[in-house]
Every structure is written in C-alpha cells, then in structure tokens.
C-alpha positions in Angstrom: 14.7 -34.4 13.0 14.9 -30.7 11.6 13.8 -30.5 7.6 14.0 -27.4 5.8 11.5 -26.4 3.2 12.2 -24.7 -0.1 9.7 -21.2 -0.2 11.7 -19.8 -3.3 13.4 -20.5 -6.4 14.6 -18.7 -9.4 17.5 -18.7 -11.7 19.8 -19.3 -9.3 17.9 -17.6 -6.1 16.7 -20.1 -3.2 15.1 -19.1 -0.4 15.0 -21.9 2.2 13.4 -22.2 5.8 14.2 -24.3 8.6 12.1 -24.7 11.9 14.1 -23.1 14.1 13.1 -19.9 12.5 15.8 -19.4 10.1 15.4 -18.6 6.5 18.8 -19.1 3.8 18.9 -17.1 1.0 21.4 -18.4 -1.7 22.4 -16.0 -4.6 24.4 -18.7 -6.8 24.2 -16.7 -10.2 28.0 -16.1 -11.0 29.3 -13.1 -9.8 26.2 -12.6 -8.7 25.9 -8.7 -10.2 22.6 -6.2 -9.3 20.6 -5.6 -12.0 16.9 -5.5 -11.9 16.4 -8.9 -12.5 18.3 -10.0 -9.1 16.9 -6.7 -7.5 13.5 -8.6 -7.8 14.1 -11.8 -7.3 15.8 -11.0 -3.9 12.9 -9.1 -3.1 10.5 -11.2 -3.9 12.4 -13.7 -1.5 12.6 -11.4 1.3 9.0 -10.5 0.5 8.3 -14.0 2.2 10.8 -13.6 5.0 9.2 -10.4 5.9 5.7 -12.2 6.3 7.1 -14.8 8.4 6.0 -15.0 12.3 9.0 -13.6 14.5 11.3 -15.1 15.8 13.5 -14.9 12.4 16.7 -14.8 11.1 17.6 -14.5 7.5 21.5 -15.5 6.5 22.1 -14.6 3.0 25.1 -16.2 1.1 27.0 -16.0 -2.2 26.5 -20.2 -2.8 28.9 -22.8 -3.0 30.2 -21.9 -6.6 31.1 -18.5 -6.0 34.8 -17.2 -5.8 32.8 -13.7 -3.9 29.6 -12.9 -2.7 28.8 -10.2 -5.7 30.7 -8.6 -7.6 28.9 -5.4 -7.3 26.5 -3.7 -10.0 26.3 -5.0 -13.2 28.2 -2.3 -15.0 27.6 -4.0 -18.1 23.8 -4.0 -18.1 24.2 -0.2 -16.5 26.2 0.8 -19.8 23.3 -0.7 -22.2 20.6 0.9 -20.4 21.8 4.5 -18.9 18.3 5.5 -18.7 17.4 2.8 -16.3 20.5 3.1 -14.0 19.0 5.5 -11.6 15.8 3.8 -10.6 17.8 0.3 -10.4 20.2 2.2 -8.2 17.1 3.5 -6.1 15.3 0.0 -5.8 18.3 -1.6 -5.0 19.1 1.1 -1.7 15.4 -0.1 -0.8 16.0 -3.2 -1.2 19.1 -3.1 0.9 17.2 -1.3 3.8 14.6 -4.0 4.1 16.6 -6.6 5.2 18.6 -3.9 7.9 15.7 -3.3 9.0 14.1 -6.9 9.4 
C-alpha cells in the first residue's frame, strides 16, 4: 500500500511525495498570481524536490478549486510596487528554469 507524505505546506502550497518517486506540487491560492510571495514558496518547495535522490518526477497543478492554473503575474501587486517588478520578474525566470532543468 503506497502512502504519500506531506514535505511542504504554505498558504495554499503543498508539496507532496509518493514512493514511487513522484513529488505533487498543488498551487491552490485563487488565481494563483506570481508575486514574490508564491515566487518563494514554490521555490522553497522545489528546493526539496531538487534534493531528492533520482529517480523523480515533479507534476505541478493549479488544485481542485481553480477555474485556471494561474492567472499570470499579479499585475496588481506589480502596480503598488514598480520598483520591485523587475527583480520579481527576474526570480521568477529562475525559478521557472529550475524546474526545466530538473
């Protein structure tokens, strides 16, 4: 009988593992919108998939709630904080290239 363990919670973020290898990451935050708070909770999550022995697979979905996967960038935290766009932008690119590359 297969179990799977909970490595990660926050706000909405679960990281889960199964023994086959597998990893689920569920972003169930609304529309689910990057902003640097999601940026590092995603990365903290991956973060643990990324230490993980191979062999590994990491499915990553929008939750059970969600009409869409993400809605995209959070335009309405990038409005209040123009300063702070950029480098969200940037961290968000990395993050995005982790998990290609994993």
């Amino acid at each position: 009988m297969s179990s799977t363990k909970l490595l990660f919670e926050e706000d909405g973020i679960t990281l889960s593992s199964y023994p086959s290898g597998v990893f689920m990451l569920v972003l169930d935050r609304g529309p689910n919108v990057f902003n640097p708070f999601i940026v590092s909770s995603i990365s903290s999550a991956i973060d643990i998939v990324e230490e993980a022995l191979h062999p590994k697979s990491l499915v990553i979905t929008g939750g059970t709630t969600n009409k869409f996967f993400s809605n995209g960038l959070d335009t309405e935290w990038m409005l209040h904080h123009p300063k702070e766009t950029s480098p969200m932008i940037e961290s968000l690119w990395k993050l995005l290239a982790r998990v290609l590359v994993m």
